[in-house]
C-alpha positions in Angstrom: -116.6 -59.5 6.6 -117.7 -63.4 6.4 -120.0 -63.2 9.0 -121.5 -59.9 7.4 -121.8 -61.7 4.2 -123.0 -64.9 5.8 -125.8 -63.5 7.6 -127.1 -60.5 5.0 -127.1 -63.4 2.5 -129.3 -65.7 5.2 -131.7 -62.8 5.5 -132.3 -62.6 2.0 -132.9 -66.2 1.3 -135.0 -67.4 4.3 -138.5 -68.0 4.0 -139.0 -68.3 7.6 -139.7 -64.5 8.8 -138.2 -64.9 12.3 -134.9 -66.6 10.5 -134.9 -63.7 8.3 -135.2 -60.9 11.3 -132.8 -63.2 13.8 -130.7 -63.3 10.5 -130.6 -59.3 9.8 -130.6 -58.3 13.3 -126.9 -60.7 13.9 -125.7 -58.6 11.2 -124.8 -55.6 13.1 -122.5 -58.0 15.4 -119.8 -57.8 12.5 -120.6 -54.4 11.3 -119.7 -53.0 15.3 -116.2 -54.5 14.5 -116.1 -53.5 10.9 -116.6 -49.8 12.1 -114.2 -50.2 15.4 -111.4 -51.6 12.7 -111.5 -49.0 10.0 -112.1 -46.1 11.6 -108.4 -44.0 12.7 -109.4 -43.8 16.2 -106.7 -43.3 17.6 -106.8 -39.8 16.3 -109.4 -38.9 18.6 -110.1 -38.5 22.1 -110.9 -42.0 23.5 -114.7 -40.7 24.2 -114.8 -39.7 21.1 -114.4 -43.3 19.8 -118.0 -44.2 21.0 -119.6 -41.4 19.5 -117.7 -42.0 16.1 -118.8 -45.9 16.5 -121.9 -45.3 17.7 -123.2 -42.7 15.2 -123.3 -45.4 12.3 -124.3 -48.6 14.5 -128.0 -46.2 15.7 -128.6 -45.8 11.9 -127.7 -49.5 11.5 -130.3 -50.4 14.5 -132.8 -48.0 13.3 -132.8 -49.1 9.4 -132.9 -52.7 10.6 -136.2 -52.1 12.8 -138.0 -50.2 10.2 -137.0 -53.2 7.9 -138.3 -55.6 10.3 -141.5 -53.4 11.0 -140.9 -53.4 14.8 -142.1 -50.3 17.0 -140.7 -48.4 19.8 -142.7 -50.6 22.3 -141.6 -53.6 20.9 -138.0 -52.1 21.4 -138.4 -51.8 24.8 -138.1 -47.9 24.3 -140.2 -46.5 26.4 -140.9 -45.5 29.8 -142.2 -48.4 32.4 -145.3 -48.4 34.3 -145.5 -46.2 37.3 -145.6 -49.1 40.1 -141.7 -50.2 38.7 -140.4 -46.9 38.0 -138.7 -47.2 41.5 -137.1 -50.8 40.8 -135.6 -49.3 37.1 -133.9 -46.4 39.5 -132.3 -49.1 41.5 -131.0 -50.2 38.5 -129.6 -47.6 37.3 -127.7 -47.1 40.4 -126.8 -50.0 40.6 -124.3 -49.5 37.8 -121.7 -47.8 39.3 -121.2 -50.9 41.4 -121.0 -52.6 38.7 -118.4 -50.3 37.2 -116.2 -51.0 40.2 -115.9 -54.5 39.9 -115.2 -54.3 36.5 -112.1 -51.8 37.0 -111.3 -54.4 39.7 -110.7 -56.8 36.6 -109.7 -54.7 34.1 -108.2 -51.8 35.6 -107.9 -49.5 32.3 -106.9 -45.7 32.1 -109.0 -43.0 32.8 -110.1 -42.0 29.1 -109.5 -38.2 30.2 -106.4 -36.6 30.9 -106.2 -35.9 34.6 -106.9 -32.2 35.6 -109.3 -32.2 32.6 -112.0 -28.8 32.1 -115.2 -29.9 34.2 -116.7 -29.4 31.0 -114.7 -32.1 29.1 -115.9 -34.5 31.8 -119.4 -33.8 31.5 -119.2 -34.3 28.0 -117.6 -37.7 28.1 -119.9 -38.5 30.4 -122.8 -38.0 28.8 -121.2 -39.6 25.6 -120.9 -42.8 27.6 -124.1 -42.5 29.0 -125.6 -42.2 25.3 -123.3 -44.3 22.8 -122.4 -47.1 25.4 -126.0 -46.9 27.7 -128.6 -45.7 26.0 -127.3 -47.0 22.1 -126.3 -50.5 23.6 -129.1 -51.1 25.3 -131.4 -50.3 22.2 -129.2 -53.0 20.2 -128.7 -56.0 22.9 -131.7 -55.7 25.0 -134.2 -53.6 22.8 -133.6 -55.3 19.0 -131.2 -58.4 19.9 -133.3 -59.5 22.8 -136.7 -59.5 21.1 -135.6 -61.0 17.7 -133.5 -63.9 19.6 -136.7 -64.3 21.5 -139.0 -64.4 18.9 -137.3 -67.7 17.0 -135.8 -69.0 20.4 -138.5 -68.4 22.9 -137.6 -66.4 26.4 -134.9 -68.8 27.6 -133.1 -69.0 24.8 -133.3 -65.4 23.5 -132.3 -64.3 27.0 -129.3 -66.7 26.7 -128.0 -65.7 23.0 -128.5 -61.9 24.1 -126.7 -62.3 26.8 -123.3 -64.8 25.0 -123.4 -62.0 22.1 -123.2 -59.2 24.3 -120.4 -61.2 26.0 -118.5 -61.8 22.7 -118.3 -58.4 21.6 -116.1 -57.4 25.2 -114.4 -60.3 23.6 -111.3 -57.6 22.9 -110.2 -57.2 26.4 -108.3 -60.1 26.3 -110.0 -60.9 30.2 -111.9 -63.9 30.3 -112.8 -63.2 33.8 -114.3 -59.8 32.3 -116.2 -62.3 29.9 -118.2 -64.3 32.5 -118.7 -61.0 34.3 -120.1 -59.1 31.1 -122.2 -62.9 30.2 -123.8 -62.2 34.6 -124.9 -58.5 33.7 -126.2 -59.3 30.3 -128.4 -61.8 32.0 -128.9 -59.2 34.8 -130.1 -56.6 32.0 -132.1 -58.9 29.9 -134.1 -60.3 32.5 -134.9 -56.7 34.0 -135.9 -55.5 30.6 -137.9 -58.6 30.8 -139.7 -57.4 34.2 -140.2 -53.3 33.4 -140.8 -53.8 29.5 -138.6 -50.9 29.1 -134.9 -50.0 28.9 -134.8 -47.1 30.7 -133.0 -48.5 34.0 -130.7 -50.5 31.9 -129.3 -47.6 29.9 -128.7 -45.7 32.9 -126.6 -48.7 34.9 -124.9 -49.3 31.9 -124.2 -45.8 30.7 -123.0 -45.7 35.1 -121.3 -48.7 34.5 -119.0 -47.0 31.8 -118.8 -43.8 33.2 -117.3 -45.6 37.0 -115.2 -47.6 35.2 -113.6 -45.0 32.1 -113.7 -41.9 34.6 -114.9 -41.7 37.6 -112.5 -44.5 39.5 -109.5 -44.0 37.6 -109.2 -40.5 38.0 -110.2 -40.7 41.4 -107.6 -43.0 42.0 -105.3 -41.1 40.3 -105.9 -37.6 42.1 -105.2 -39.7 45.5 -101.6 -40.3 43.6 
């Protein structure tokens, strides 16, 4: 609630317009936690804790680019150009790899119940793919990453996009999980970076998620 405070307050008073959008824009860091704290998740199916999260954060990451006056290109939301649609597929597969390592660290539950409807599972799937690949994406690498960028330059931006999107897995308790989720931020940031578009990050993240909350543990668990 101080940090919210703290940087709304910033964003009102700065004169410098890229303090004022960095300013703004670090303000849904607090407001991710707010929402994660206050709302009785545990009364819900776990993949219904993203979509409950999520639902408030898009309208947060949508009412702070209208206020910034930034478009869908400058979000990164859009498709990439023809000659690097292969690499962004690459990407995106490349995220269930990335899902196994991290259940290597963190090893969590499956967030189904095993022997689930195949419809259940294809709905939590596609709830990770949307409020933890495509939603993310559009807040760390789409609205973070070109803010930080704008009043850091490239380096710096891709850095503090990168430690913020670490911080936030901060809840884990797993700082080996930390300095693996600080490697794929860079990993995102500077693909984004490449394609100008966040299409083959959303899809390895949204795999990432899906490997590591469904797909491994319940695998694992149906070979007892």
């Amino acid at each position: 609630m101080v940090l919210l405070a703290a940087f709304l307050a910033l964003g009102a008073m700065a004169d410098n317009r890229q303090v004022r959008a960095f300013a703004l824009t670090m303000a849904l860091a607090p407001i991710v936690r707010i929402i994660s704290v206050v709302m009785p998740l545990a009364s819900f199916p776990q993949p219904f804790w993203y979509l409950l999260t999520g639902l408030p954060l898009f309208a947060g990451i949508v009412s702070t680019a209208r206020a910034l006056q930034l478009s869908r290109a400058a979000l990164n939301l859009r498709l990439p150009p023809r000659r690097r649609l292969r690499l962004d597929l690459l990407v995106a597969v490349s995220g269930v790899g990335l899902g196994m390592i991290e259940w290597k660290i963190l090893t969590p539950k499956a967030a189904v119940a095993a022997g689930s409807p195949l419809l259940w599972l294809v709905g939590a799937a596609l709830i990770l793919l949307i409020f933890t690949g495509l939603l993310e994406e559009l807040l760390f690498r789409g609205l973070v990453q070109r803010v930080c960028e704008d009043l850091l330059g490239i380096r710096g931006g891709i850095l503090a996009t990168a430690s913020l999107f670490a911080i936030l897995h901060i809840g884990w308790h797993s700082p080996v999980d930390l300095a693996f989720v600080f490697a794929v931020g860079l990993y995102f940031s500077l693909v984004v970076r490449f394609t100008r578009s966040l299409l083959g990050v959303s899809l390895a993240h949204g795999a990432t998620n899906v490997t590591l909350f469904l797909i491994v543990p319940l695998f694992l668990r149906s070979m007892g």
